[in-house]
DRENVEXNU-711178 format. One record per atom (N, C-alpha, C): residue number from 1; residue in three letters; atom name; x, y negated, z. Coordinates in steps of 0.05 Angstrom, whole numbers, plus 5000, padded with zeros to 4 digits. Each point is the difference from the previous one (the first is absolute). Last residue first. Example, Ala and Ser with C-alpha at 12.3 -4.5 7.8 and 13.67 -1.06 7.14 Angstrom:
# DRENVEXNU-711178
[2,SER,N,[5257,5045,5142]];
[2,SER,CA,[5016,4976,5001]];
[2,SER,C,[4985,4978,5014]];
[1,ALA,N,[5006,5115,4999]];
[1,ALA,CA,[4982,4976,5000]];
[1,ALA,C,[5018,4976,5000]];
***
This chain:
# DRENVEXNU-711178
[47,UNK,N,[9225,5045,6191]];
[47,UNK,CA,[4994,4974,4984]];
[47,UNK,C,[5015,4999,4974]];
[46,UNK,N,[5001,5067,5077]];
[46,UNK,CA,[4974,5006,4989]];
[46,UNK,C,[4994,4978,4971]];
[45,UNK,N,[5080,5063,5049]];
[45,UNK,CA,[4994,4975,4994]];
[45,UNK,C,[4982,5000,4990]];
[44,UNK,N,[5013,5068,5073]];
[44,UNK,CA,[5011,4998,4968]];
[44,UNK,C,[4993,4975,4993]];
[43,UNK,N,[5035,5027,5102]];
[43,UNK,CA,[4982,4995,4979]];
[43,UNK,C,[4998,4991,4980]];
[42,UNK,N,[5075,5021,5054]];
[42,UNK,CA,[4976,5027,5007]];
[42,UNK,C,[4980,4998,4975]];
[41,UNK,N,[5102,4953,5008]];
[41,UNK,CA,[4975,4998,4993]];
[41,UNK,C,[4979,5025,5004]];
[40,UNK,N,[5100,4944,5010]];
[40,UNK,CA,[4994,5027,5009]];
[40,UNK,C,[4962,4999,5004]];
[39,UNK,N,[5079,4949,4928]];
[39,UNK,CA,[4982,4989,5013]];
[39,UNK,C,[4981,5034,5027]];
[38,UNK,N,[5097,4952,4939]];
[38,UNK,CA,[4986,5028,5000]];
[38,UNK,C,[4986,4995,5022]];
[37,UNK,N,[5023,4924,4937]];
[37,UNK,CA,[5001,5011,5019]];
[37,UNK,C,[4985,5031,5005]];
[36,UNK,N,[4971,4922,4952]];
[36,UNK,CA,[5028,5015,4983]];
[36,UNK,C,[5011,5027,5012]];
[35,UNK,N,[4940,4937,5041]];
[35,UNK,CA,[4977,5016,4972]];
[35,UNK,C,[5023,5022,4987]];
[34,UNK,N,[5029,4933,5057]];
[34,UNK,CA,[4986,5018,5016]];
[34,UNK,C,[4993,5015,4979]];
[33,UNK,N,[5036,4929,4960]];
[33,UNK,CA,[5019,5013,5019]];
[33,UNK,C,[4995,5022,5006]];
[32,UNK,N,[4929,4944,4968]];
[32,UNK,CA,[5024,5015,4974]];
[32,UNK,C,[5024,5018,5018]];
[31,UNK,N,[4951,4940,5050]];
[31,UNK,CA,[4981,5021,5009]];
[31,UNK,C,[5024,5014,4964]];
[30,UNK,N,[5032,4922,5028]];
[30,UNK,CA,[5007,5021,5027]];
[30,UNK,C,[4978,5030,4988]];
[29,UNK,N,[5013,4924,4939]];
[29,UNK,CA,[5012,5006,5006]];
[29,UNK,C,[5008,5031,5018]];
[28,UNK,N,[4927,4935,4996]];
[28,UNK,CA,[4995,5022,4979]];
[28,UNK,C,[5030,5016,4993]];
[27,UNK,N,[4996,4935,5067]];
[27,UNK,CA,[4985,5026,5008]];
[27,UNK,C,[4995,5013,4983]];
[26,UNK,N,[5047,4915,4978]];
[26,UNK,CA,[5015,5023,5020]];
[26,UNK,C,[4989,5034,5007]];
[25,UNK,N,[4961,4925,4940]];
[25,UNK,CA,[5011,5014,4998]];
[25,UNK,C,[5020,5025,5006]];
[24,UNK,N,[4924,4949,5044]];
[24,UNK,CA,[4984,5012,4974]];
[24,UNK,C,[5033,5018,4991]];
[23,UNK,N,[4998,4936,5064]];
[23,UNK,CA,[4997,5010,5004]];
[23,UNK,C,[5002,5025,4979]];
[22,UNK,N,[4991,4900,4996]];
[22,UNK,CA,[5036,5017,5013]];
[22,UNK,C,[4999,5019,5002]];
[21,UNK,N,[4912,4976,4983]];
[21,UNK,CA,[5008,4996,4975]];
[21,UNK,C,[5034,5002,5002]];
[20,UNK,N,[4927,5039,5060]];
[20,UNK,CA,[5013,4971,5002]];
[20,UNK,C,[5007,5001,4969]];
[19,UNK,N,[4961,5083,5055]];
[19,UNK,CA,[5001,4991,4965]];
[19,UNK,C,[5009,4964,4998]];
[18,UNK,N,[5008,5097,5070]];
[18,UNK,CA,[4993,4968,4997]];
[18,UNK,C,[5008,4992,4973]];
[17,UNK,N,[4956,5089,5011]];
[17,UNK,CA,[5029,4993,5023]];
[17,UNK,C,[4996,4968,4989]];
[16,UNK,N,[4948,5101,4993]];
[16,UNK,CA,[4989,4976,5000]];
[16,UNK,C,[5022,4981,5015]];
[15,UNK,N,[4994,5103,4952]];
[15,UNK,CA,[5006,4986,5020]];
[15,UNK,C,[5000,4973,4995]];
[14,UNK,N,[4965,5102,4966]];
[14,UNK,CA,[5006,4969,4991]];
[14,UNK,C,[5006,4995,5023]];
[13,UNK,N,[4992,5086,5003]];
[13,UNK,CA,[4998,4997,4968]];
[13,UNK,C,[5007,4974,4996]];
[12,UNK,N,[5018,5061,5091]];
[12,UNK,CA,[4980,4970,4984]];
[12,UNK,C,[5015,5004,4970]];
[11,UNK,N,[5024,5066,5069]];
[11,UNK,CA,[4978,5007,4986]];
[11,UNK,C,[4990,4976,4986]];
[10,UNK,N,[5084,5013,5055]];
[10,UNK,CA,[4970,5009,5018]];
[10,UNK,C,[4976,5006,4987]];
[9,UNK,N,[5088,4968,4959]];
[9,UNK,CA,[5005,5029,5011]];
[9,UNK,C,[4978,5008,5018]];
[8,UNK,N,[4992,4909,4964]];
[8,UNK,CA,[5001,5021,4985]];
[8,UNK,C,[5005,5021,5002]];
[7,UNK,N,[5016,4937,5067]];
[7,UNK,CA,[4964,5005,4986]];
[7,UNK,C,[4999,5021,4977]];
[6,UNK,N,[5092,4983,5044]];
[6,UNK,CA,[4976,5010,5018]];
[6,UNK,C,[4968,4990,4994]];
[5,UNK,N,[5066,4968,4951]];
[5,UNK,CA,[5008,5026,4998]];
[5,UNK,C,[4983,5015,5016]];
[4,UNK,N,[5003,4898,5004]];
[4,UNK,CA,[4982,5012,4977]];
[4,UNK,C,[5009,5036,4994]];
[3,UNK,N,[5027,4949,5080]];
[3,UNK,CA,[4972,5018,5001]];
[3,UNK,C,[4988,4994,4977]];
[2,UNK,N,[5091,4981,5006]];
[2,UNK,CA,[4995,5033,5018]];
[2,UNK,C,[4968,4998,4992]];
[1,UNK,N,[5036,4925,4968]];
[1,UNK,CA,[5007,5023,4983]];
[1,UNK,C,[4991,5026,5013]];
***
């Protein structure tokens, strides 16, 4: 969870996390979280 917050507050537009098929829902989970989240962002979203 920490370092999907710490890509997005650094500037990634996408992040590449494990796609298992156990996977898929928890993390789409975590990044909805993040995304939700007040995120401390320099750079404007480009995607």
């Amino acid at each position: 969870e920490d370092g999907f917050k710490y890509a997005f507050e650094n500037g990634a537009d996408f992040i590449c996390v494990g796609m298992f098929d156990f996977q898929v829902i928890p993390n789409a989970n975590i990044v909805t979280d993040v995304l939700n989240s007040k995120l401390v962002r320099e750079r404007s979203w480009f995607a």
